[in-house]
MARBA-965684 format. One line per 10 residues: their letters; for each residue x, y, z of N, C-alpha, C, O. Coordinates in steps of 0.02 Angstrom, whole numbers. Layout:
// residues N
A	X,Y,Z,X,Y,Z,X,Y,Z,X,Y,Z | ...
// end
This chain:
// residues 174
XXXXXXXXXX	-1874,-1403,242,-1892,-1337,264,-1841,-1311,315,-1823,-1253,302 | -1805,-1346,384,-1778,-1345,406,-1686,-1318,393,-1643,-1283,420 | -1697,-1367,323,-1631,-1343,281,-1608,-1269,233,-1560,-1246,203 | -1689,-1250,252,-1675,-1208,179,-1685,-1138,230,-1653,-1087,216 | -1730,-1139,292,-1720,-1111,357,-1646,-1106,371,-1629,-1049,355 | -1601,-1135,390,-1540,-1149,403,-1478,-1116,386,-1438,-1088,424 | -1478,-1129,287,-1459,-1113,257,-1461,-1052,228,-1414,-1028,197 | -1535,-1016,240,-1551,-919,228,-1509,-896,308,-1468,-850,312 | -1525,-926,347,-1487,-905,437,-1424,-859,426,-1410,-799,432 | -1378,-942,396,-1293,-941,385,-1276,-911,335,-1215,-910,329
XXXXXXXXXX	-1314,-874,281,-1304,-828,231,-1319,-747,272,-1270,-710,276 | -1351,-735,286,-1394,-653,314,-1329,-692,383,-1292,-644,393 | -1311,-731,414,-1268,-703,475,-1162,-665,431,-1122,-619,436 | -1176,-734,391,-1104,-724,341,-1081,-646,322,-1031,-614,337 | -1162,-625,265,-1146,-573,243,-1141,-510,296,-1097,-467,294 | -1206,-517,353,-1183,-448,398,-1129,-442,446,-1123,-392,481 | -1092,-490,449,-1021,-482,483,-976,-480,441,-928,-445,459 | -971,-513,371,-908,-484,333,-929,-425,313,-881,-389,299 | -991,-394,303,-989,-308,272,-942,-273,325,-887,-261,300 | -946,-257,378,-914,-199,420,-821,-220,411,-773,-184,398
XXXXXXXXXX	-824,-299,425,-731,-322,411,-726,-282,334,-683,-238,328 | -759,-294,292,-747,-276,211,-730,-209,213,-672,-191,206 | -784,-161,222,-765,-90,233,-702,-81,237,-665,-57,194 | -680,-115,324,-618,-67,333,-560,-118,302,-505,-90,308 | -554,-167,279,-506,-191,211,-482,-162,187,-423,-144,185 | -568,-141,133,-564,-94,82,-522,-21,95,-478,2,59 | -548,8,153,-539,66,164,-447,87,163,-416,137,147 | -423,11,192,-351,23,215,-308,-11,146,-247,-15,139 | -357,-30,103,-333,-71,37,-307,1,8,-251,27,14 | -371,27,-31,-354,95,-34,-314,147,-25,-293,189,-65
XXXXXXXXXX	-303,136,54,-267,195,66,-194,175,43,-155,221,32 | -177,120,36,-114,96,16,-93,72,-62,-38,58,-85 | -147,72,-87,-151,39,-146,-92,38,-217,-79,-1,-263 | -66,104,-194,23,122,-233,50,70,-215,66,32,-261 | 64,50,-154,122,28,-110,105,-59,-145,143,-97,-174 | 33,-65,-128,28,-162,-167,27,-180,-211,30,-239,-229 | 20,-98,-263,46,-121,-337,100,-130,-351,120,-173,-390 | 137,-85,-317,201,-99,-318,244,-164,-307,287,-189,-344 | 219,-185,-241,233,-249,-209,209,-298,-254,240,-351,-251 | 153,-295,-304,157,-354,-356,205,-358,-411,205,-406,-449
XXXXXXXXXX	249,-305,-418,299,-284,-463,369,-292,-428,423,-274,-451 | 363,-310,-394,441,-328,-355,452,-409,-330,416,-452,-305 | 518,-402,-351,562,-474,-349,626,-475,-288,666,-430,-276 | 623,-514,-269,693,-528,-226,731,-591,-236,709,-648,-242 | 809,-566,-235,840,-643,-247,896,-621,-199,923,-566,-189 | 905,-690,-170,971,-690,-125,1051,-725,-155,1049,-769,-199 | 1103,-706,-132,1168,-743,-156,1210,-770,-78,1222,-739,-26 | 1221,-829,-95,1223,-868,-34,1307,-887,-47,1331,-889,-103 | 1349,-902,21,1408,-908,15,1399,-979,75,1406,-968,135 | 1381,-1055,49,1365,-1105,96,1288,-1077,110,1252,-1050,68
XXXXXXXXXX	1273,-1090,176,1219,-1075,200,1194,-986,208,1134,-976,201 | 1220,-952,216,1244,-892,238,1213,-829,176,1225,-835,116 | 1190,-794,194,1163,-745,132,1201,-689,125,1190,-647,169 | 1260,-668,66,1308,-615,49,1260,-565,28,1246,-519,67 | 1238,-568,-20,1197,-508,-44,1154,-529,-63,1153,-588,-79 | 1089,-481,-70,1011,-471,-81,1008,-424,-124,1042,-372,-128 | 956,-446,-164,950,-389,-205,879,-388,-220,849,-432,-250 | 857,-342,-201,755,-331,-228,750,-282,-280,792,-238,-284 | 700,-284,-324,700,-249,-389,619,-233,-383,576,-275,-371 | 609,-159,-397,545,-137,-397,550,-121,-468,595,-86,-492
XXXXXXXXXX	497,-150,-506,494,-101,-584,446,-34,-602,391,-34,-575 | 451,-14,-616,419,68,-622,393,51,-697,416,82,-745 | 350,4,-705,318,19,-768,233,31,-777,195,2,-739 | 215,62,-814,122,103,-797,116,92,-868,154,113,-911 | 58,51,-875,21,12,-938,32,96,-984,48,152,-962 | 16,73,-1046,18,131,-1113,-37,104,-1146,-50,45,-1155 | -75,163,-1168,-110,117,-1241,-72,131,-1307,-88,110,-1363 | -25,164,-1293,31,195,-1355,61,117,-1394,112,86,-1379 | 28,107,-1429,53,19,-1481,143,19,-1483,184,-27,-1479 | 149,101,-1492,241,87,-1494,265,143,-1442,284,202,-1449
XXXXXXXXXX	257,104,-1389,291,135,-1329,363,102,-1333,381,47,-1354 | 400,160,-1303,475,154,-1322,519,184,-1269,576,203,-1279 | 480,188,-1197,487,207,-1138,543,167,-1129,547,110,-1152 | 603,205,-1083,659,155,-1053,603,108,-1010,542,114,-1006 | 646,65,-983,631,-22,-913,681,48,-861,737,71,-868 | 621,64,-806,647,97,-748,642,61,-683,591,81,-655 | 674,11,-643,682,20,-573,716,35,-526,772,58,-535 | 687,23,-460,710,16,-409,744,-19,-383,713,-70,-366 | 810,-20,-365,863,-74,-330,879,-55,-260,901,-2,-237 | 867,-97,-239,897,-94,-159,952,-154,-157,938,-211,-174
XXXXXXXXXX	989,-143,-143,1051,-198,-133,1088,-216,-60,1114,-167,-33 | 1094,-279,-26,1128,-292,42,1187,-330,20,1182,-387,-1 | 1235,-302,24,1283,-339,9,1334,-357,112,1357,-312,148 | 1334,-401,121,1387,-393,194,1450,-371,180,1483,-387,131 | 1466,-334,226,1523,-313,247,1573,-260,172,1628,-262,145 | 1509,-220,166,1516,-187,107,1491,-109,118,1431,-106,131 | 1519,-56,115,1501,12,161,1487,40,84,1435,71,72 | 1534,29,35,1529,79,-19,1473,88,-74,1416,68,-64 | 1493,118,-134,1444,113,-183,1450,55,-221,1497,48,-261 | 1406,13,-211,1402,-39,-239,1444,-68,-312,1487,-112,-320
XXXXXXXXXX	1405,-15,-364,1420,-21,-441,1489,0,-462,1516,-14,-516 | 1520,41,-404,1578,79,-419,1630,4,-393,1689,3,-411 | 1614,-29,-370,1661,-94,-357,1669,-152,-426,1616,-168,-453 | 1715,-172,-443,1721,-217,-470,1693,-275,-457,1700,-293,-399 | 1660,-314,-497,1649,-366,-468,1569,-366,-463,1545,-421,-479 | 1530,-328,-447,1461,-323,-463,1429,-297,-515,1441,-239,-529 | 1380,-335,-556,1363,-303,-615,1285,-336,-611,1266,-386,-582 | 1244,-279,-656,1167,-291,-671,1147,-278,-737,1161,-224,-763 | 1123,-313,-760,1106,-323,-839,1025,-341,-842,1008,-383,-800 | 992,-324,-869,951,-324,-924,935,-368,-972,939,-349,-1031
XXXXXXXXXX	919,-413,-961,932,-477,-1039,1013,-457,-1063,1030,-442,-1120 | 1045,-459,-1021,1121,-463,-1053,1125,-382,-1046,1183,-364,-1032 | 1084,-335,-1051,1122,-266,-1090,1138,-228,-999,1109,-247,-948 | 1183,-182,-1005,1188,-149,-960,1155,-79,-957,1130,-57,-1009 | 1151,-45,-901,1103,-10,-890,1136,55,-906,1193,65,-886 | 1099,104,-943,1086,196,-957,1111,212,-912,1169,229,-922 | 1086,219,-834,1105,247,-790,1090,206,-721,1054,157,-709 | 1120,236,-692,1121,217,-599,1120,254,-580,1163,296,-595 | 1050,273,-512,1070,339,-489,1064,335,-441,1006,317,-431 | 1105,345,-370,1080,321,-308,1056,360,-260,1077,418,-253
XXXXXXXXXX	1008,332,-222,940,364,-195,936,372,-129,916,321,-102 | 947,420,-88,936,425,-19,877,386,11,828,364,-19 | 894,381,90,844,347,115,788,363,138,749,327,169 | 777,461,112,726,481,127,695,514,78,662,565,86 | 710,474,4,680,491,-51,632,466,-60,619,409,-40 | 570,524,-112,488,519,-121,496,435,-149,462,387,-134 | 537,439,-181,536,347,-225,503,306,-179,444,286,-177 | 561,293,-132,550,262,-80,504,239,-41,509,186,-11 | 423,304,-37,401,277,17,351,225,-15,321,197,31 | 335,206,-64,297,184,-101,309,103,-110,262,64,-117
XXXXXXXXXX	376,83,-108,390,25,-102,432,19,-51,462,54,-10 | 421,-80,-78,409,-127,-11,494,-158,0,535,-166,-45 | 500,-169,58,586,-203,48,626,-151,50,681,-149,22 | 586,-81,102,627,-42,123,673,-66,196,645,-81,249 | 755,-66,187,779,-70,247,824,-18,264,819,27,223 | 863,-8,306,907,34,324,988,3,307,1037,40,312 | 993,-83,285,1044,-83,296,1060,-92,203,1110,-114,176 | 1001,-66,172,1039,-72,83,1021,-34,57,971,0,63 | 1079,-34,5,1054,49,-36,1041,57,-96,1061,15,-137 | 1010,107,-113,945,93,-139,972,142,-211,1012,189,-208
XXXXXXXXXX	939,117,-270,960,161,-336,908,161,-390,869,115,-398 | 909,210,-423,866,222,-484,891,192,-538,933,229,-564 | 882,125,-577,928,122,-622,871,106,-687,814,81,-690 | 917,135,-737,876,143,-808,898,89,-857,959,84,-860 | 856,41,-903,888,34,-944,848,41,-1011,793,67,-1020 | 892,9,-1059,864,25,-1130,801,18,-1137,784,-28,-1100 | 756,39,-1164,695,13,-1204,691,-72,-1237,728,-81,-1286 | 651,-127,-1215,651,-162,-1231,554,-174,-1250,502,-150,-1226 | 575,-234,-1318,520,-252,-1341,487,-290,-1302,429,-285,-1281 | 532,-336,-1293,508,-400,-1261,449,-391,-1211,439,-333,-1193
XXXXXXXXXX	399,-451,-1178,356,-427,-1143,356,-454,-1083,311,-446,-1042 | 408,-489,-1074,444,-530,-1019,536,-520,-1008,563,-517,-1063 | 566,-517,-973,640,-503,-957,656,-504,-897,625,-482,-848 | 731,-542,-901,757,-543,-826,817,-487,-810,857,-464,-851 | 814,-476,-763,870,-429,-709,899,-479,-693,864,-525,-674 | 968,-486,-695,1044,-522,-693,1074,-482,-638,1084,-422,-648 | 1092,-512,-576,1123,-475,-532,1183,-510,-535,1172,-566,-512 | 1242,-505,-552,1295,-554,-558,1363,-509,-493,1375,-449,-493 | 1389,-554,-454,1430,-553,-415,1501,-614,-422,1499,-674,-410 | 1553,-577,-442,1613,-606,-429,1649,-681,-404,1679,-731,-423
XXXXXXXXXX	1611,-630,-325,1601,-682,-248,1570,-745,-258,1585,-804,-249 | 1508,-706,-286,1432,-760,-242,1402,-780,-296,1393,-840,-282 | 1382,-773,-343,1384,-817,-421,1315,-745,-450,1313,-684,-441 | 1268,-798,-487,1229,-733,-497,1135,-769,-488,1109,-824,-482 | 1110,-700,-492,1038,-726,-479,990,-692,-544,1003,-637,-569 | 947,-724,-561,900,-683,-582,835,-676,-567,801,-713,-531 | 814,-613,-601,748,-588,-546,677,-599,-634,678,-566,-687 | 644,-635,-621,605,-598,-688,540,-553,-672,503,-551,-624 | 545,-510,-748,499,-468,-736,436,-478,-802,441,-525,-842 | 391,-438,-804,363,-435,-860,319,-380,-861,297,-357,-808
XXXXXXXXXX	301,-354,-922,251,-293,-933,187,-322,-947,156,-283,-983 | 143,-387,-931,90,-390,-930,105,-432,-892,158,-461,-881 | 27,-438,-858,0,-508,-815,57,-561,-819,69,-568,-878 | 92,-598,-785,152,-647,-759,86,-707,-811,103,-721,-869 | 46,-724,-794,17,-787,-786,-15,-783,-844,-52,-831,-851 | -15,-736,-899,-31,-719,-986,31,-743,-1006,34,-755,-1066 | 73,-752,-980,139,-792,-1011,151,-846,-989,208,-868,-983 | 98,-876,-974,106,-989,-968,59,-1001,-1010,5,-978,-1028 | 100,-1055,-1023,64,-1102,-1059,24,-1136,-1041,46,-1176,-1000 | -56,-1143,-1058,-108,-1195,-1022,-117,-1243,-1054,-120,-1228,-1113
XXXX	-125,-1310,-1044,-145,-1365,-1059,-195,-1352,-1095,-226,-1300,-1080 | -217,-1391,-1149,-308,-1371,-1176,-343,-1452,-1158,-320,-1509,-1162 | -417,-1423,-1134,-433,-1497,-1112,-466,-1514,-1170,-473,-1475,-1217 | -494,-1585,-1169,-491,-1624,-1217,-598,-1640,-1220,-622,-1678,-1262
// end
């Protein structure tokens, strides 16, 4: 009796102190809720020279589910790039390139630091700059972004157009 006393206590105390924390969660979940979808859609990879980090590169993808069976939408993101001791336009240098499962990109378009894009995603800094880049239409439902550098070797970022974790393989139990 004592236990089951006890145990109704630590439930009715649990639930009426996480309701009011929950609310304002929720409330601030919400108000942001662009920004953490986003943030589940973005990758970062670094290129290291020894210990030392040359360039960064974070990739936001701009893709919004379809029920269209043959969607044929370009792969649109966001690049922000840190390269050290590097002032210019990135792509216009030799020596840096971004691919697509191998293919190179439609366009590059680069994005001020007080563009609408921007405020929405995460891995905003002041010291990298930031671009719209397009590429082909791909089938596939998984693909990597290839940041390849000259210098610093190359990285890849993967992405995918459904759930990450609909693309492993599970054991089946027995």
């Amino acid at each position: 009796m004592h236990n089951i006393l006890f145990i109704l206590s630590a439930i009715v105390l649990f639930v009426g102190c996480s309701t009011k924390e929950q609310e304002s969660l929720m409330q601030a979940y919400e108000k942001d809720k662009n920004y953490h979808m986003q943030l589940q859609k973005t990758e970062k990879i670094q290129l290291y020279d020894g210990q030392v980090t040359k360039a960064m590169l974070t990739a936001t993808y701009l893709f919004e589910q379809s029920v269209d069976k043959n969607d044929t939408r370009d792969e649109v993101f966001i690049v922000g790039i840190y390269v050290e001791d590097d002032e210019g336009s990135l792509f216009n240098n030799k020596g840096y390139i971004l691919t697509l499962n191998e293919v190179a990109p439609k366009s590059i378009k680069s994005l001020k630091e007080n563009d609408p894009l921007l405020k929405e995603i995460s891995f905003v800094s002041e010291w990298s700059q930031f671009y719209l880049v397009t590429f082909p239409h791909t089938s596939s439902k998984s693909f990597k972004l290839i940041f390849k550098s000259d210098m610093y070797g190359k990285g890849e970022l993967h992405f995918a157009k459904v759930a990450k974790f609909t693309l492993t393989k599970t054991k089946k139990a027995f």
